[in-house]
C-alpha positions in Angstrom: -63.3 35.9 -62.2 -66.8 35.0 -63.3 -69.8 32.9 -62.5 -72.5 32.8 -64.4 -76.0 31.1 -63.3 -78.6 30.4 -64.8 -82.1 30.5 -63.2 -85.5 31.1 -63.9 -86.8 35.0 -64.1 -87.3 36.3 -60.7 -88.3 39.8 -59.5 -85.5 42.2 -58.1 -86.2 42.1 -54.2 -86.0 38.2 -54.6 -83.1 35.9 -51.9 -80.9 35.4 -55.5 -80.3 39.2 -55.9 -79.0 39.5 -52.1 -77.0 36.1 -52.1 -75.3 37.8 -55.2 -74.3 40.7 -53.2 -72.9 38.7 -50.3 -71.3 36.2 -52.3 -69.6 38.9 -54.2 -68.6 40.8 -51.4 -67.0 37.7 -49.8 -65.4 36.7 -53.1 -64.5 40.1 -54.7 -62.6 38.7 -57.8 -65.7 36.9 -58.6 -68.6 38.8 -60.8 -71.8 36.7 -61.0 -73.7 37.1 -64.1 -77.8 35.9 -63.7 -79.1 34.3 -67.2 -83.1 34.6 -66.5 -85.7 33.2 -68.3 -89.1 31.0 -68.1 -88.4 28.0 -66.6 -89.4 25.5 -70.0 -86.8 28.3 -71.7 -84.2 27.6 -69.1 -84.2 23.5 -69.3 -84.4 24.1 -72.8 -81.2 26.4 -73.2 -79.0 24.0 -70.4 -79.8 21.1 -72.2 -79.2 22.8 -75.9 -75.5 24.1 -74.1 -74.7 20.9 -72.9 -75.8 18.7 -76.5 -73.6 21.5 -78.2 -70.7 21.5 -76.2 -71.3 25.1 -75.2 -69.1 26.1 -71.8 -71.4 29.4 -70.3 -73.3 27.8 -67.4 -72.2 27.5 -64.2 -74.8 26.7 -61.7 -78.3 25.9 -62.7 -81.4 26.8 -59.7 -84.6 25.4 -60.5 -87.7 23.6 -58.9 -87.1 20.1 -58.6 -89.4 19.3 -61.2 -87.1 20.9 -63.2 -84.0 18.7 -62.4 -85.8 15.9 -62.8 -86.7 16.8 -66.8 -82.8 17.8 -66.8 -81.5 15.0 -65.1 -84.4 12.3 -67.7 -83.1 14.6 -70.9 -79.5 14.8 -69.8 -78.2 12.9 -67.3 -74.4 13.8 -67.5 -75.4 17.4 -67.4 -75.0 17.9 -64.2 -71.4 17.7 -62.7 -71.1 15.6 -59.1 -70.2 17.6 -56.0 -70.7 17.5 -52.8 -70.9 20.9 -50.9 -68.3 21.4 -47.6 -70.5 21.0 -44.5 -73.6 19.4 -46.1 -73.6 17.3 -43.5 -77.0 18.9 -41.7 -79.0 18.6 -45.3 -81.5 15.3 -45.0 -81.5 12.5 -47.5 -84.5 14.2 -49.2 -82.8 17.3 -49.8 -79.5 15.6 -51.5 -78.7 14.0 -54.5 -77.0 10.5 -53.6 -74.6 11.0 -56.6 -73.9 14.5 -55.5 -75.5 16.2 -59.0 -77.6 18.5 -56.8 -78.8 20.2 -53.1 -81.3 22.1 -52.4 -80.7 24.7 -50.3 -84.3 26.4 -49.9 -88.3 25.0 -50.5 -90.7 26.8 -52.2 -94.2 27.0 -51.2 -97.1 28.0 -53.3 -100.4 30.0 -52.7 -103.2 32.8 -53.1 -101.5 36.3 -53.0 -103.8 39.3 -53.4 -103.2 43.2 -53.6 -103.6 44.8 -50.7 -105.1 48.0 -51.8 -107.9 46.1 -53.5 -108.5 43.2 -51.1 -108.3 43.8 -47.7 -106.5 41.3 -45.4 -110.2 40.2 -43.8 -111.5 39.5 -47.0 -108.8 37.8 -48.7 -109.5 34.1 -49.5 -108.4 32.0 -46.7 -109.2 28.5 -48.4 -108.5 27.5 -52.3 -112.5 26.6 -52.3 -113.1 30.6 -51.3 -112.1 31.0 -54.9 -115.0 30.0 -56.2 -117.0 33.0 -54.8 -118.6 35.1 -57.8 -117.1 37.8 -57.2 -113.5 36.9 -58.3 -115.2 35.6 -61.5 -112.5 37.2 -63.9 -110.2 38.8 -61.4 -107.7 35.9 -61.0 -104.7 35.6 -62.5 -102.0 32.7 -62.9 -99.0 31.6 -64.8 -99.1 30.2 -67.8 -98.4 26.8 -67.9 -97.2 26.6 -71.1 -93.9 28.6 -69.7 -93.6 26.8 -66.2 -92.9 22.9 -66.0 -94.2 23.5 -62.1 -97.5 24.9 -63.5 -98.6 21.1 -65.0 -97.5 19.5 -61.6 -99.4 22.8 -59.8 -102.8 21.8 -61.9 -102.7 18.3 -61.2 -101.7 18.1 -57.7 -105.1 20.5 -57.2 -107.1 18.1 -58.6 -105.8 15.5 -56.6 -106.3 17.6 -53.1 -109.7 18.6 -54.1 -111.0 17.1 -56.6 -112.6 17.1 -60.0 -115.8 19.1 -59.3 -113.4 22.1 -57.4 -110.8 22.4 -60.7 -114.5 22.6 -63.0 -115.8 25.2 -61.1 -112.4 27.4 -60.5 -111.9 26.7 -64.2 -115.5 28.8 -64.6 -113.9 32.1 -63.2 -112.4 32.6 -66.1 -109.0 33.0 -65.2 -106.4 35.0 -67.0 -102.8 33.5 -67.5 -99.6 35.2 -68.2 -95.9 34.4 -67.6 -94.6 34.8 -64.8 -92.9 38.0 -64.5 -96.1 40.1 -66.2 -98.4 37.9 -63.7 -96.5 39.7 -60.7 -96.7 43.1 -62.5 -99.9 42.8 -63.3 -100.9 42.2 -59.4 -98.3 45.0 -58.3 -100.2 47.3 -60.5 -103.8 46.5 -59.3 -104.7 45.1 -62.7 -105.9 41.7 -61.1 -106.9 41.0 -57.0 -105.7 37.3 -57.1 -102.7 35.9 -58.2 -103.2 32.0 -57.7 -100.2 29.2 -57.1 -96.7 31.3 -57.4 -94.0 31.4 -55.2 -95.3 32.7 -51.6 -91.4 33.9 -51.5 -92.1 35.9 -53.8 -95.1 38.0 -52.1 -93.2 38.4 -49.7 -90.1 39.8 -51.1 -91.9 42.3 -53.3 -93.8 43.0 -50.0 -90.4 43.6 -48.0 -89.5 45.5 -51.0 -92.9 47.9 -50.8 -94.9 46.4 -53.0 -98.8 46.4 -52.3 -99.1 42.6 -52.1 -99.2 40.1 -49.5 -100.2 36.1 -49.3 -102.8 34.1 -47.5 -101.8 32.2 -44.5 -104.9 29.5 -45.4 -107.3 27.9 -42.8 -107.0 24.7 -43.6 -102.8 24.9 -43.8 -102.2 23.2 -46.7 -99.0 24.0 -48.5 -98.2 23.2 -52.3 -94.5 22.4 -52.0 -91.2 21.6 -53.7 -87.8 21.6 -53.2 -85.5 24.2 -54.8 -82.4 22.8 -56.2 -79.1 24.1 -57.6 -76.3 22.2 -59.6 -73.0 22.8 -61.1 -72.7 22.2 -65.3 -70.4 19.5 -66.0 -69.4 22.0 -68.9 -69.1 24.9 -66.2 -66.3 27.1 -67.6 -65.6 28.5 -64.0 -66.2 24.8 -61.9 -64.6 26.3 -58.8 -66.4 29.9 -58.6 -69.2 27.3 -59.2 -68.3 25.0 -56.1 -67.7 28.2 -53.7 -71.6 29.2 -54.7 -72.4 25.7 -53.6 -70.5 26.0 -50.6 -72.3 29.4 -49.8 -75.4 28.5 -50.8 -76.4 25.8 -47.6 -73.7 27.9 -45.5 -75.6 29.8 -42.4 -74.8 32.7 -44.0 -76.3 31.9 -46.8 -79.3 30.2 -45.6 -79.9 33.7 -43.2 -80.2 35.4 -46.6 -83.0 33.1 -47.6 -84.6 33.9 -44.3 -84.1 37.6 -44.3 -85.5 38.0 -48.1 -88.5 36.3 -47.7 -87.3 32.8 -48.6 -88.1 29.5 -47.1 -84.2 28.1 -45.9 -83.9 24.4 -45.4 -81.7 24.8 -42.0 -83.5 24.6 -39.2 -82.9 27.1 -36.0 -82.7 30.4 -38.4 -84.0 33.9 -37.5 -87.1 33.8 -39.2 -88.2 37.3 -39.8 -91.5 36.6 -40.8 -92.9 32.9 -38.4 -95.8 32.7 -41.0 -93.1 31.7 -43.3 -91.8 28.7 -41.1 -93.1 25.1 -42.4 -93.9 24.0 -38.7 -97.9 23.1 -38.8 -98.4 23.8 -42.3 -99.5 20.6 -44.2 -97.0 20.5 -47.0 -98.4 18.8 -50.1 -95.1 17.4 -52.4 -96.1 18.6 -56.2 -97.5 15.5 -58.6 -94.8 15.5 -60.8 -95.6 15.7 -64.7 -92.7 14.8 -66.7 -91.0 17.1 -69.4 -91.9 14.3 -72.2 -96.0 14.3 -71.3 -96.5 17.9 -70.4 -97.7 19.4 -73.5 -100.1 16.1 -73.8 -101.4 16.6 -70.2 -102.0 20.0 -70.1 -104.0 19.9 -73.4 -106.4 17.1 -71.9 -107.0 18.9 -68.9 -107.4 22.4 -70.6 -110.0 20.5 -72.8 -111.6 18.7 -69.6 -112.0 21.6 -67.7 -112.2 24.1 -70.1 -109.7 26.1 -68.7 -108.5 27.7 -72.3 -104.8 27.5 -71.6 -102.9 29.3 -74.2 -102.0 27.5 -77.0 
């Protein structure tokens, strides 16, 4: 009668929110229940449930940098299970032992507020951040509460170099979790929100929100798989293999597509095109593992001086 998932904190016109709907109405005697926090805080509490013996996750849906720390930390986590007609999901999409899928990819970029940038003068290249006059008006997560935020910072410098992360660093950018980083945009605190979820823009846009994303010049496309798993201490394991079931469904994939989200089944009604991944360059996150983050992010706050927050 339950299902409970957890996830990290997501903003109410996000895909999750409607595939909860759906999956509820098709399964009626089934109530999901979201657990939403920081992504650090949601590895963190998984991994505490499992060491403890503590049955109240079902389904886990994080970046794959996420699963990875999981799967290092905790390896019998993660109960096998291979979705009913998975069949169209590629190798790269799959776990070979069945611990995970990823139904959807997220992509990362510049989003702005429309009512104080217009769309002509939005940055259209990462390097257009460096103009003066966003000196102080970007914002992005903190890295401290994201485990993609470390992979984010180092993958930049990788695509563009040392000299590009020194002088970003010397906009003086703000950082804030997550959820107050969208607010803040939403509410025209801040122009530029730099490396979240593009899904995101664009569901708080469908949803009425004054924000939008950059479709960049140069197409390149921070990327990662998104990848959902079932606890092997899942209290309700077969609401849990239905979700997993309905998750890579068509039906379920055309929720990604309709909400803003990037599905991994090709063929879809894309409501937005910009959205596809044809002829975008997609550049695969660096990873930074769980054990190294807090070391890595302190030598490149101090290389850069970017002043993360302790």
């Amino acid at each position: 009668g339950k299902l409970v998932i957890y996830t990290f904190t997501q903003t109410p016109d996000t895909a999750v929110y409607f595939l909860r709907e759906a999956f509820e109405r098709r399964y009626p005697e089934i109530t999901v229940e979201f657990v939403m926090r920081s992504v650090a805080a949601t590895i963190s509490s998984f991994i505490d449930d499992f060491n403890k013996g503590v049955k109240r996750a079902d389904v886990i849906s994080l970046g794959k940098t996420a699963f990875l720390d999981i799967l290092r930390a905790a390896p019998n986590s993660l109960a096998p299970y291979v979705p009913k007609n998975s069949e169209w999901l590629p190798a790269e999409l799959k776990a070979s032992d069945g611990k995970w899928v990823s139904p959807s990819t997220s992509l990362y970029g510049i989003g702005y507020n429309t009512r104080l940038v217009p769309r002509a003068e939005a940055p259209k290249l990462y390097t257009d951040l460096l103009d003066p006059k966003w000196k102080g008006k970007i914002i992005m997560v903190d890295p401290k509460t994201s485990t993609v935020q470390a992979a984010i910072w180092k993958t930049m410098e990788k695509q563009y170099g040392e000299d590009f992360i020194r002088k970003l660093a010397a906009q003086n950018i703000k950082f804030y979790v997550a959820a107050d980083a969208i607010s803040k945009l939403v509410a025209g605190e801040f122009p530029i929100y730099l490396n979240t979820l593009i899904s995101t823009f664009e569901s708080s846009k469908i949803g009425g929100d004054p924000v939008d994303w950059v479709r960049q010049g140069d197409n390149i496309t921070l990327t990662q798989p998104v990848c959902s798993g079932i606890s092997a201490n899942a209290p309700h394991p077969n609401a849990a293999k239905l979700f997993a079931d309905f998750l890579i469904s068509k039906e379920g994939q055309q929720i990604y597509a309709d909400r803003g989200s990037i599905p991994n089944m090709a063929g879809l009604r894309m409501p937005n095109p910009d959205l596809s991944t044809q002829g975008k360059k997609l550049i695969q996150l660096e990873e930074v593992p769980e054990a190294e983050r807090n070391a890595f992010l302190a030598a490149f706050s101090a290389k850069y001086n970017l002043g993360f927050p302790p």
